[in-house]
C-alpha positions as CSV (number, residue, x, y, z in Angstrom):
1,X,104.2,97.1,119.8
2,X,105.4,100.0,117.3
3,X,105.2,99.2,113.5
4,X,105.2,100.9,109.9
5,X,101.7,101.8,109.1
6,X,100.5,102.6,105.8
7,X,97.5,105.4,106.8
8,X,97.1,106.2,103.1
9,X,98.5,105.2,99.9
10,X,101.3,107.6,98.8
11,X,105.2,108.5,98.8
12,X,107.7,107.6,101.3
13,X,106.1,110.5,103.7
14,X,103.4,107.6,103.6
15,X,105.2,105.7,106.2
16,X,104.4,106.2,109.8
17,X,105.9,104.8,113.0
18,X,102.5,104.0,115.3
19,X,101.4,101.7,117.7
20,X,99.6,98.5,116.7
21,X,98.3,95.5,118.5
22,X,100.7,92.7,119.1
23,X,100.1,89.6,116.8
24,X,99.1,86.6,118.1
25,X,100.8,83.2,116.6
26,X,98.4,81.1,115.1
27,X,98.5,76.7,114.3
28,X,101.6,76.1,112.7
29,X,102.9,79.8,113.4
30,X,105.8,81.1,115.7
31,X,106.2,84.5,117.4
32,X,109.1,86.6,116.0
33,X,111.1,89.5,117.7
34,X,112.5,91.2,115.1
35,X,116.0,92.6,114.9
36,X,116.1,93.6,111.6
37,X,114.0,93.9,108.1
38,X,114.8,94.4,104.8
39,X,113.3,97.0,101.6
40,X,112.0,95.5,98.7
41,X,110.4,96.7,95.7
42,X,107.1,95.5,96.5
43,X,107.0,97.2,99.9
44,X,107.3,100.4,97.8
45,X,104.9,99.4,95.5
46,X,102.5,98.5,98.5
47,X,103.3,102.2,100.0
48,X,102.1,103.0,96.6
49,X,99.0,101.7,96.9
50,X,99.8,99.2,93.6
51,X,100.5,95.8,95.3
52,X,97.9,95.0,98.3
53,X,99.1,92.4,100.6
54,X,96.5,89.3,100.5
55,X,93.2,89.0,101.9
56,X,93.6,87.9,105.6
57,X,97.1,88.8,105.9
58,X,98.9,91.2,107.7
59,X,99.0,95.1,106.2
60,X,102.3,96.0,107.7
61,X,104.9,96.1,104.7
62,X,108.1,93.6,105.3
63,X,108.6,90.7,103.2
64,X,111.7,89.2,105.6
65,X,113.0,89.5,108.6
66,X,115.5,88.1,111.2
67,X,115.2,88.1,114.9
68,X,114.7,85.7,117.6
69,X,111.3,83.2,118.4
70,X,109.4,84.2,121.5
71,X,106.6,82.3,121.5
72,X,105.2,78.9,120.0
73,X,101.9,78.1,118.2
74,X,100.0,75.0,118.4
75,X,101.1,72.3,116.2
76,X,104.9,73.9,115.9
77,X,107.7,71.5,115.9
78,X,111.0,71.8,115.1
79,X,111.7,75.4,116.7
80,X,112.1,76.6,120.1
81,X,111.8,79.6,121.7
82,X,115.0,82.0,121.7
83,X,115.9,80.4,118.3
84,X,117.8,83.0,116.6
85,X,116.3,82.7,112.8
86,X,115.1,84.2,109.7
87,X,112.2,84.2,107.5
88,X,110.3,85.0,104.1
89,X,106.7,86.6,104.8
90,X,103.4,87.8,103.4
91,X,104.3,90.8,105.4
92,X,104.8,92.6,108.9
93,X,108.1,93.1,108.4
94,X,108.2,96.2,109.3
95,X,107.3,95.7,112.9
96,X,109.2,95.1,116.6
97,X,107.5,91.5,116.8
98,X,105.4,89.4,113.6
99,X,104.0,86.5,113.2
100,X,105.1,83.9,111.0
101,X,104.8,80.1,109.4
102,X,106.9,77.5,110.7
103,X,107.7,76.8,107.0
104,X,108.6,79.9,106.5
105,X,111.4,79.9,108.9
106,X,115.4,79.5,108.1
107,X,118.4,79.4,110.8
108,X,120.9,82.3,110.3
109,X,123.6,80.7,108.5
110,X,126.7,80.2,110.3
111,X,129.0,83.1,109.7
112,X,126.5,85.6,109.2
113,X,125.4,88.2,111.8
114,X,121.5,88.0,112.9
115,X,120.0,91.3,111.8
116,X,122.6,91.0,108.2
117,X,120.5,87.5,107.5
118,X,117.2,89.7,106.8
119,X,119.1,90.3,103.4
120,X,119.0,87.0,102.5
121,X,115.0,85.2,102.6
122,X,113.5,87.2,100.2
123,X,116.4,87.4,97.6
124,X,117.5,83.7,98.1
125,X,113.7,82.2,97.5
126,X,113.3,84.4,95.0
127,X,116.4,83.5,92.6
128,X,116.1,79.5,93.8
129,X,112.8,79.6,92.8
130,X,113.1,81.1,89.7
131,X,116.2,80.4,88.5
132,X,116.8,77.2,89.3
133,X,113.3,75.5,89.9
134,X,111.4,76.9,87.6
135,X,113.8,77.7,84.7
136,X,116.2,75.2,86.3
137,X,119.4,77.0,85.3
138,X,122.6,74.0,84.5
139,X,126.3,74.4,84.5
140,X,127.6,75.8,81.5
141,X,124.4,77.7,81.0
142,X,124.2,81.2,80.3
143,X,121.9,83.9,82.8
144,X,120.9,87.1,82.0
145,X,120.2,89.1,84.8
146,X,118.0,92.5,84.3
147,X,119.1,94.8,87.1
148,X,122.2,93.0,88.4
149,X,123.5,95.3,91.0
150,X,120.0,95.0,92.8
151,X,119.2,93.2,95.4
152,X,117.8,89.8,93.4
153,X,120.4,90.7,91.1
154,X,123.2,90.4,93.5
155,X,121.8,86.8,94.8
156,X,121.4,85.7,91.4
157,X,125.2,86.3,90.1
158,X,126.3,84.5,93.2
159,X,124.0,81.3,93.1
160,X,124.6,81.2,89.1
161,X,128.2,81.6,89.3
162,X,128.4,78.9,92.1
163,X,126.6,76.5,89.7
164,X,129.1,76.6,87.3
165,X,126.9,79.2,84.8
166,X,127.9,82.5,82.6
167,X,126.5,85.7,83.9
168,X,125.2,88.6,82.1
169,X,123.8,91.8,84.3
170,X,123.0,94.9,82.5
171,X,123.3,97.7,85.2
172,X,122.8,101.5,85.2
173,X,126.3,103.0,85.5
174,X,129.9,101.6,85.4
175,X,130.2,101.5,89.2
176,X,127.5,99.2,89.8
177,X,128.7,97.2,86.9
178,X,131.9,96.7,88.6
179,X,130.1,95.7,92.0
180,X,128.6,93.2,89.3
181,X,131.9,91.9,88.5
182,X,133.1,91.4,91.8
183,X,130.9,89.5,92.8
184,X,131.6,87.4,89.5
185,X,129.7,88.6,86.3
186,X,131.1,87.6,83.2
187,X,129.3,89.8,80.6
188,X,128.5,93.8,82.4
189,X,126.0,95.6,80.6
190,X,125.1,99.8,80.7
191,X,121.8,99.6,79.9
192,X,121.7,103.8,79.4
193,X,124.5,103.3,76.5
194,X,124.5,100.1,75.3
195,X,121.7,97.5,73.7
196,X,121.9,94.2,75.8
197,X,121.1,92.3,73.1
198,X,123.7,93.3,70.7
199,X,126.2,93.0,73.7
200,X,125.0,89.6,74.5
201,X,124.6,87.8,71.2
202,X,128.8,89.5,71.0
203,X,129.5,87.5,74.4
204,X,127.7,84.6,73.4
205,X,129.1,83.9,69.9
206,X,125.2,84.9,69.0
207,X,123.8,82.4,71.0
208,X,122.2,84.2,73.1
209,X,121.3,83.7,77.1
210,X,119.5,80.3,78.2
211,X,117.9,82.2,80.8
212,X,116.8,85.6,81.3
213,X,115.3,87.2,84.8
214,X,113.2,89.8,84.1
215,X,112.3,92.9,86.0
216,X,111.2,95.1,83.8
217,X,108.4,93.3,82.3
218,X,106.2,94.6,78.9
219,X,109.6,97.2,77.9
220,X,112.1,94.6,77.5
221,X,109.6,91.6,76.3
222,X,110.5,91.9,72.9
223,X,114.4,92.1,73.5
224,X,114.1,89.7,76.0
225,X,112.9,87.4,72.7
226,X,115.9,88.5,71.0
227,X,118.2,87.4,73.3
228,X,117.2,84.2,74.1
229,X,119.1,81.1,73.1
230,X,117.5,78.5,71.6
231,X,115.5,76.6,74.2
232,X,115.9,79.7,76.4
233,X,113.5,80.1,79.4
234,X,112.8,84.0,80.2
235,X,111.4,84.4,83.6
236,X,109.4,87.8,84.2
237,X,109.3,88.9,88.2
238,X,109.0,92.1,88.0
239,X,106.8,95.0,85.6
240,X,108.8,98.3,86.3
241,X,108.3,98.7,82.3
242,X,104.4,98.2,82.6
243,X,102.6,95.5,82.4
244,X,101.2,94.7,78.4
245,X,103.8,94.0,75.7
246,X,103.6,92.6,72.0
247,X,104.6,89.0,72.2
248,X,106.4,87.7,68.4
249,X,104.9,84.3,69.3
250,X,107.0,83.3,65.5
251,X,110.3,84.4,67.3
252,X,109.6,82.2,70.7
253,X,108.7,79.2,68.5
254,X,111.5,79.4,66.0
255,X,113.5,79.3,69.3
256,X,111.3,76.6,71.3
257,X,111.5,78.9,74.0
258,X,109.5,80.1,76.8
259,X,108.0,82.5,78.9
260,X,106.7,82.1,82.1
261,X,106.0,85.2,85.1
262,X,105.8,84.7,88.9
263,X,105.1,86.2,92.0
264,X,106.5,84.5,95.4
265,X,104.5,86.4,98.1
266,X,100.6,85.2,96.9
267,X,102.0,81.7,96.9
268,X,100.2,79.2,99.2
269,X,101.7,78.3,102.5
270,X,102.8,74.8,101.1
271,X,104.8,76.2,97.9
272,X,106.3,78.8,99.9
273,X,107.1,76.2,102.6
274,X,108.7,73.8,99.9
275,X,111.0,76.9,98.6
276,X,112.0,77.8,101.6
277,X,112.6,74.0,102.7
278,X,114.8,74.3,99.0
279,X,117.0,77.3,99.9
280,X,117.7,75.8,103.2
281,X,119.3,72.0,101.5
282,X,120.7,74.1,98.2
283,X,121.3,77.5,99.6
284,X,122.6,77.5,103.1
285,X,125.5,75.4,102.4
286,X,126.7,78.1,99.8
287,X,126.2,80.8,102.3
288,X,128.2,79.3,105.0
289,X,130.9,77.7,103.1
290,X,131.1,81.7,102.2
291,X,130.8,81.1,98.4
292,X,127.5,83.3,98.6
293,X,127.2,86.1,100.8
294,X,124.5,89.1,101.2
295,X,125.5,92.4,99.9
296,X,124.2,94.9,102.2
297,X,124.6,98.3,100.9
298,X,123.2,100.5,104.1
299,X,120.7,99.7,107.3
300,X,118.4,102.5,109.3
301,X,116.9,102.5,112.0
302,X,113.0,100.9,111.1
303,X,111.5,104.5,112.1
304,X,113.5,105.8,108.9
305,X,111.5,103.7,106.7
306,X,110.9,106.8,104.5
307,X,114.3,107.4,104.1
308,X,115.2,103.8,103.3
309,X,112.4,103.9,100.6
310,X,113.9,107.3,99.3
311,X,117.2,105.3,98.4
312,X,115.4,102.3,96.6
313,X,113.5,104.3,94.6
314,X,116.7,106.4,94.0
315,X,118.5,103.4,92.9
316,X,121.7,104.5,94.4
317,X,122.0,101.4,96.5
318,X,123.8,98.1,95.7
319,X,122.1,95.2,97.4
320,X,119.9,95.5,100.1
321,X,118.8,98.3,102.3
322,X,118.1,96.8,106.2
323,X,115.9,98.5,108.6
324,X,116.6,97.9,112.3
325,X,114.1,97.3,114.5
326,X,114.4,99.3,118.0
């Protein structure tokens, strides 16, 4: 089969289209064909040579995919060949056929188009897991979400929103704000002209936000402090503002608050397994019902991987960028 290769750590001229051997499913795995992938940050950051895939796994970048099952491990139930699904991976994404854990697996949801669903894994397990599981996000709560017009961002107004929260994005210009507000943002933030949180604490009465997603790491940790409520929960998933910040622990306990970081693809197979199993009960319904839907802002054809990377690194996208498989 063809895939994206990663020869040498550097920019998107990185990425090359090459033959690799097929991969074989393993106990508990199923064979995908893939119709479609999706970019994400930490594929550029593995083109990068910054973020390594795990020992044992794949090195193809691709955190998702959707396509159709050709081929059954042992000890798979549940699935059957020509299944049309979608799934969250360690990687091999970027590839015509991967291989992947049965408990890794999701049906397209009814409504959506197969090679659209590789928008959703990756974004949907991320926010459940976060959001909701970890900082377990109520009705009548508020969210803060750092980088709303992304990807996670996008997935995050809509699941928020659906649970009966207040949402807060800060984005980088007013057209991605509005995208924002479409898609049901309350509180839209220019993060180039504004200070999210003076703009918040206006919004909120001075309350601040109960929860905070985080992308940006050790440049916003000290704001991010600042504009939690009290009780807040700030959940850091991403370090695009490096990695070591100043903590006020006095601030985080005069607000019992807390801080807590994750990554989703290093889980073990059992977490990621009960996540996905999570977003299938939780998610899915919202999905199909139509009250959440994936923003796709463009798809290329997988050997333009380059070029896809180009535009997330640009930030001129909204959403997700797909890559089709040929």
């Amino acid at each position: 089969m063809h895939a994206i290769t990663i020869p040498e750590a550097g920019g998107p001229e990185a990425l090359v289209w090459a033959e690799v051997p097929d991969p074989v499913p393993g106990e508990g795995e199923v064979l995908v064909e893939v119709v479609a992938s999706a970019v994400n940050r930490a594929d550029v950051l593995q083109r990068q040579g910054f973020y390594n895939p795990p020992p044992g796994t794949s090195p193809l970048p691709g955190l998702e995919c959707a396509g159709r099952i050709t081929a059954l491990g042992p000890g798979v139930s549940g699935w059957s060949v020509g299944d049309e699904v979608c799934a969250l991976l360690v990687g091999g994404g970027y590839a015509q056929r991967v291989a992947v854990p049965a408990g890794q697996l999701l049906p397209v949801p009814k409504g959506v188009d197969l090679a659209t669903a590789a928008a959703l894994p990756e974004v949907a397990c991320t926010v459940w897991s976060n959001v909701f599981m970890i900082a377990h996000l109520r009705p009548g709560e508020t969210l803060l979400v750092h980088g709303g017009a992304s990807g996670i961002g996008t997935m995050a107004i809509q699941l928020a929103k659906a649970v009966g929260a207040k949402v807060a994005v800060t984005a980088g210009s007013p057209e991605k704000l509005a995208r924002c507000a479409e898609l049901g943002a309350d509180v839209l933030i220019d993060y180039r002209t504004q200070d999210f949180v003076e703009e918040l604490h206006k919004a909120t009465g001075g309350a601040g936000a109960d929860v905070i997603l985080d992308i940006m790491g050790a440049k916003y940790l000290d704001r991010n402090i600042q504009a939690l409520a009290v009780n807040g929960r700030l959940v850091v998933i991403g370090l695009q503002g490096g990695v070591k910040g100043e903590l006020n622990l006095g601030a985080l306990l005069a607000k019992r608050a807390a801080v807590m970081a994750t990554t989703l693809r290093a889980r073990p197979l059992q977490e990621k397994a009960a996540i996905v199993a999570a977003v299938r009960e939780h998610v899915w319904p919202l999905v199909e019902g139509g009250t959440v839907r994936p923003v796709v802002d463009r798809t290329l054809p997988m050997r333009e991987a380059a070029e896809a990377h180009r535009v997330l690194e640009s930030g001129a996208h909204v959403g997700k960028v797909l890559l089709l498989a040929p």
